[in-house]
Backbone as a chain_set.jsonl record, in Angstrom:
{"seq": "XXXXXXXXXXXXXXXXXXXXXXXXXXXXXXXXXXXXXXXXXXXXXXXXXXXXXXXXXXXXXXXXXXXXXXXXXXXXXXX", "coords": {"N": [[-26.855, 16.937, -68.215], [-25.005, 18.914, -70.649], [-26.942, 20.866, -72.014], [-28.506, 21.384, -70.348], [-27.817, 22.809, -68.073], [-27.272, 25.091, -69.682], [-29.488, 26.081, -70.393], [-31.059, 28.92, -71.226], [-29.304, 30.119, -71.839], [-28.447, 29.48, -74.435], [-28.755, 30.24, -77.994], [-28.226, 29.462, -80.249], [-27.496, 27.303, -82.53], [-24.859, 25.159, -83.463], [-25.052, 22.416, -85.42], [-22.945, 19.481, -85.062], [-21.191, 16.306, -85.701], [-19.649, 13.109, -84.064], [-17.761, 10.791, -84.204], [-16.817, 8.546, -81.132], [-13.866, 6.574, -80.793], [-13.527, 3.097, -80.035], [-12.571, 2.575, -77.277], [-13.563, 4.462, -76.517], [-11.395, 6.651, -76.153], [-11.165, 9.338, -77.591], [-11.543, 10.296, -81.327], [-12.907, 10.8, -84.083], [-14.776, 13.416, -86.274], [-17.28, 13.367, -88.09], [-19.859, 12.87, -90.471], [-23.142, 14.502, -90.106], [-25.207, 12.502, -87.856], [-23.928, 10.113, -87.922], [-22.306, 9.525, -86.057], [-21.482, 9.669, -83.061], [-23.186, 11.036, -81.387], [-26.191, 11.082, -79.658], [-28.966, 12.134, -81.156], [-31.771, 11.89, -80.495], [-32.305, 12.082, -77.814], [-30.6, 14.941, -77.488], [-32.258, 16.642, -78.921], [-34.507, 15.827, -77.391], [-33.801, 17.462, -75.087], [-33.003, 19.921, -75.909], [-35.736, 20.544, -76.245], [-36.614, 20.412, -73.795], [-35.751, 22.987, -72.207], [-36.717, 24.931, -73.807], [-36.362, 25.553, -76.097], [-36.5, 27.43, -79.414], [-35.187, 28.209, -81.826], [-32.283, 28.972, -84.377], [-31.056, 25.947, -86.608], [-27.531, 25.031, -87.801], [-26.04, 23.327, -89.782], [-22.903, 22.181, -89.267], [-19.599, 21.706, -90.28], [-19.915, 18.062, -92.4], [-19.218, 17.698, -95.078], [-18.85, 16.14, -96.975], [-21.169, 15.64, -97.959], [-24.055, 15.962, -99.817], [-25.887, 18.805, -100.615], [-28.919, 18.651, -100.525], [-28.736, 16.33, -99.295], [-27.728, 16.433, -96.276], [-29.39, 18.354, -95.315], [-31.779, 16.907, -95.454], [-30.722, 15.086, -93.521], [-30.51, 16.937, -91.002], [-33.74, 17.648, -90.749], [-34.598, 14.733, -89.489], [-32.829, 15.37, -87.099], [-34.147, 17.434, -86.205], [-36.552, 17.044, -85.827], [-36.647, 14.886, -83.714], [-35.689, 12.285, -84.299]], "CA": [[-26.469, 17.227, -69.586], [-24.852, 20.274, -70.407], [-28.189, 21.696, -72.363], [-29.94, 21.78, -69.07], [-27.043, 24.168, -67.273], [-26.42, 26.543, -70.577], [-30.64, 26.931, -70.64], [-31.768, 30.069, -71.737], [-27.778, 30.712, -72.509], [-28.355, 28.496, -75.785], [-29.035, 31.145, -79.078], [-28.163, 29.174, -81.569], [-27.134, 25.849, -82.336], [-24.444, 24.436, -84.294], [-24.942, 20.737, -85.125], [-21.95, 18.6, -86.11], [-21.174, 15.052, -84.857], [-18.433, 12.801, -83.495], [-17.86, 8.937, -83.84], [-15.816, 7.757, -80.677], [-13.755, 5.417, -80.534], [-13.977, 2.049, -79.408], [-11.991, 2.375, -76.141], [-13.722, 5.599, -75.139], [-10.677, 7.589, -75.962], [-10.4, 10.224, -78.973], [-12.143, 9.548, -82.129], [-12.973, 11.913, -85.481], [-15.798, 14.226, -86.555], [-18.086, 12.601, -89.108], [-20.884, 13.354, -90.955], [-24.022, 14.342, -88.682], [-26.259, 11.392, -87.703], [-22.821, 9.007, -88.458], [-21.267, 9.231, -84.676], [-21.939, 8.982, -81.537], [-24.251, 11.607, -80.582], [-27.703, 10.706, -79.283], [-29.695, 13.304, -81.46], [-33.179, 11.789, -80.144], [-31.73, 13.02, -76.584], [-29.959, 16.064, -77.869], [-33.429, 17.293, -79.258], [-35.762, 16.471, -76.1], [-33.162, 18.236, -74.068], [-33.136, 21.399, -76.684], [-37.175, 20.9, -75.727], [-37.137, 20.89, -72.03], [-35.108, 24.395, -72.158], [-37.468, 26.078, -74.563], [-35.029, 26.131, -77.334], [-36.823, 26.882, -80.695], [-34.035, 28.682, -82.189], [-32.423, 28.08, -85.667], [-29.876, 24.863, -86.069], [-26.937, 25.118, -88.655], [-25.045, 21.93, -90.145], [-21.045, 22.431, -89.046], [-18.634, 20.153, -91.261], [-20.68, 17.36, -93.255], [-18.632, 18.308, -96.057], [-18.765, 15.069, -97.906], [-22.89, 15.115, -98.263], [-25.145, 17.224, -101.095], [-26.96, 19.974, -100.019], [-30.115, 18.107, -100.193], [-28.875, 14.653, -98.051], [-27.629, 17.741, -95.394], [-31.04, 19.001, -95.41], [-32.544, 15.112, -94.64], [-30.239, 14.534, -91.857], [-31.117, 18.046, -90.177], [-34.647, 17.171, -90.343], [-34.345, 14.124, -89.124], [-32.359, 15.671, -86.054], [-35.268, 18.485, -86.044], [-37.936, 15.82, -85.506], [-36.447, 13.862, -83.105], [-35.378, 11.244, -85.27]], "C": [[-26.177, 18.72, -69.704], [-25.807, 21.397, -70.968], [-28.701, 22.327, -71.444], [-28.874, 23.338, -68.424], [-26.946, 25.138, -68.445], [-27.941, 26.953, -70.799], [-30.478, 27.679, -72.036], [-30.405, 30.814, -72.555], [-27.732, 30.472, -74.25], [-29.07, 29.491, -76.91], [-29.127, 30.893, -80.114], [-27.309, 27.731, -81.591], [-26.528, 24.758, -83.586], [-24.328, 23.09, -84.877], [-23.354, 20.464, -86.46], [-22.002, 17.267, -85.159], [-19.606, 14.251, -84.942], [-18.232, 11.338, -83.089], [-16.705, 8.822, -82.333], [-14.934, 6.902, -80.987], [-13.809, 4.249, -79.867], [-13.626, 1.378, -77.903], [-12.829, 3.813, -75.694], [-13.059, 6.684, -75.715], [-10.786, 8.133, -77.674], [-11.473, 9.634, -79.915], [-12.004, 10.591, -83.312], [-14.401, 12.329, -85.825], [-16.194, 13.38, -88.38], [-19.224, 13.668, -89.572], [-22.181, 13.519, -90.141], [-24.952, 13.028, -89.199], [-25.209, 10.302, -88.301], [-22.303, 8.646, -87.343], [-22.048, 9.102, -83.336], [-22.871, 9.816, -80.567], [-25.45, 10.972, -80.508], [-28.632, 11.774, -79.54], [-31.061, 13.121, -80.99], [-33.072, 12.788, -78.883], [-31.484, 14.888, -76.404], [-31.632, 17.056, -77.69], [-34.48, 17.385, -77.951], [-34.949, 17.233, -75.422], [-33.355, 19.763, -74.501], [-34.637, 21.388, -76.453], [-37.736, 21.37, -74.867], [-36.477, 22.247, -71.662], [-35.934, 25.326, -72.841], [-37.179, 26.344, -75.615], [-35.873, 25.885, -78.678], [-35.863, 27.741, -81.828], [-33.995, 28.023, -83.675], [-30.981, 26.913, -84.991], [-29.12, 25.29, -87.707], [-25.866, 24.047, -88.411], [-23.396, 22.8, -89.688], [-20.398, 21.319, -89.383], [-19.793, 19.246, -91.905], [-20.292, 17.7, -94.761], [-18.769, 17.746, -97.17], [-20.097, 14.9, -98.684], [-23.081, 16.441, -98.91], [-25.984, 17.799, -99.898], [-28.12, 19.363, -99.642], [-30.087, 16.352, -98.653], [-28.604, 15.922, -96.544], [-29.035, 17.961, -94.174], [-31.858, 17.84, -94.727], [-32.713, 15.022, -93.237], [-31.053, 15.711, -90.947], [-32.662, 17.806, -89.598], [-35.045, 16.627, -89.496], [-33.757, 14.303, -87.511], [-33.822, 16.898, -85.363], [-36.382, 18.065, -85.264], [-37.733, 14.792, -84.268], [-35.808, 12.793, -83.034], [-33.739, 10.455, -84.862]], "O": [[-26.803, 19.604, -69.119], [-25.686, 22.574, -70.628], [-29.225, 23.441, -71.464], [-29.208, 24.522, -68.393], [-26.433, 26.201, -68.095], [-28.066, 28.052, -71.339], [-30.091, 27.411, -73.173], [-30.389, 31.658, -73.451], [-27.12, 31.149, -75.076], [-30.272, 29.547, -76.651], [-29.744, 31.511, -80.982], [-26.613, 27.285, -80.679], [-27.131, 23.964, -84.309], [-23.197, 22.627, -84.729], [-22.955, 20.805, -87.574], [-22.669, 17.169, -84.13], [-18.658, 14.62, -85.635], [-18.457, 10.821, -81.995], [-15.553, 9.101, -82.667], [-15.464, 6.159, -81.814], [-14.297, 4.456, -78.756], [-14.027, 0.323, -77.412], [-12.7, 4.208, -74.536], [-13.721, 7.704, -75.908], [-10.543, 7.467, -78.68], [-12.205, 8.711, -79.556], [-10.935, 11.192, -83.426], [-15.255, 11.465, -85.624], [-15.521, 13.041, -89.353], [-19.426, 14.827, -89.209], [-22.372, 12.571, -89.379], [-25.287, 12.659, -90.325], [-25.657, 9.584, -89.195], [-21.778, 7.533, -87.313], [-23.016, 8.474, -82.906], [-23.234, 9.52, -79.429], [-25.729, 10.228, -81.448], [-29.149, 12.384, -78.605], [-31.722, 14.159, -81.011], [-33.545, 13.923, -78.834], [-31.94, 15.721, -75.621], [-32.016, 17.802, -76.79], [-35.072, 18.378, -77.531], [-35.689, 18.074, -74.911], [-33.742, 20.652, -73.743], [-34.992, 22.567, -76.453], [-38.67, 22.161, -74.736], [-36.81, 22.605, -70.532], [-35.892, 26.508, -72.5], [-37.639, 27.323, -76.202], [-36.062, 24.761, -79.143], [-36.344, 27.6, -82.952], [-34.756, 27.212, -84.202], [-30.326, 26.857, -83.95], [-29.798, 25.734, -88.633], [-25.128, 23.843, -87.447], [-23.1, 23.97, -89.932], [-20.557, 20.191, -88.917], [-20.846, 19.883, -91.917], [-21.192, 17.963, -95.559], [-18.829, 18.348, -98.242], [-20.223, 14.255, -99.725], [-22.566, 17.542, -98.713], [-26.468, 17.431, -98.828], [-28.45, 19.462, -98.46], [-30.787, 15.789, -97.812], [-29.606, 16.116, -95.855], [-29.377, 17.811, -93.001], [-32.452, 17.91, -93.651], [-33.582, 14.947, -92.367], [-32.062, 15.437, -90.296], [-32.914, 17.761, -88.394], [-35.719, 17.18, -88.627], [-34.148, 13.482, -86.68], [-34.224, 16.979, -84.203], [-36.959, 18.604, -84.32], [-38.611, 13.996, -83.934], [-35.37, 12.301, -81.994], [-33.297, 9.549, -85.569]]}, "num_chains": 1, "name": "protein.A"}
């Protein structure tokens, strides 16, 4: 995973997310915790590096400040 090679490189950490599509190929940027990332993953990997850093939402444009805030959590925790 590319967490493990960018380590100690990793400073800061933009989250956004990314539905595929259904062949694999191409797809569109969604709302986080809507696509196809594996944030349970994401997060132990940002663990086994050391990474306690901050995280900042990128796009999610469509969601209130407070649902935002949920999801992040939610990605924060493991979830």
């Amino acid at each position: 995973m590319w967490i493990r090679q960018l380590d100690k490189l990793i400073v800061k950490c933009h989250v956004k997310d990314f539905k595929l599509n259904e062949d694999g190929h191409g797809g569109s940027f969604v709302n986080i915790r809507e696509g196809s990332v594996d944030w349970p993953l994401v997060r132990q990997e940002l663990d086994k590096i050391g990474y306690n850093g901050w995280m900042t939402i990128e796009g999610s444009g469509g969601l209130s400040l407070e649902e935002k805030s949920k999801r992040l959590d939610l990605i924060h925790a493991g979830k």
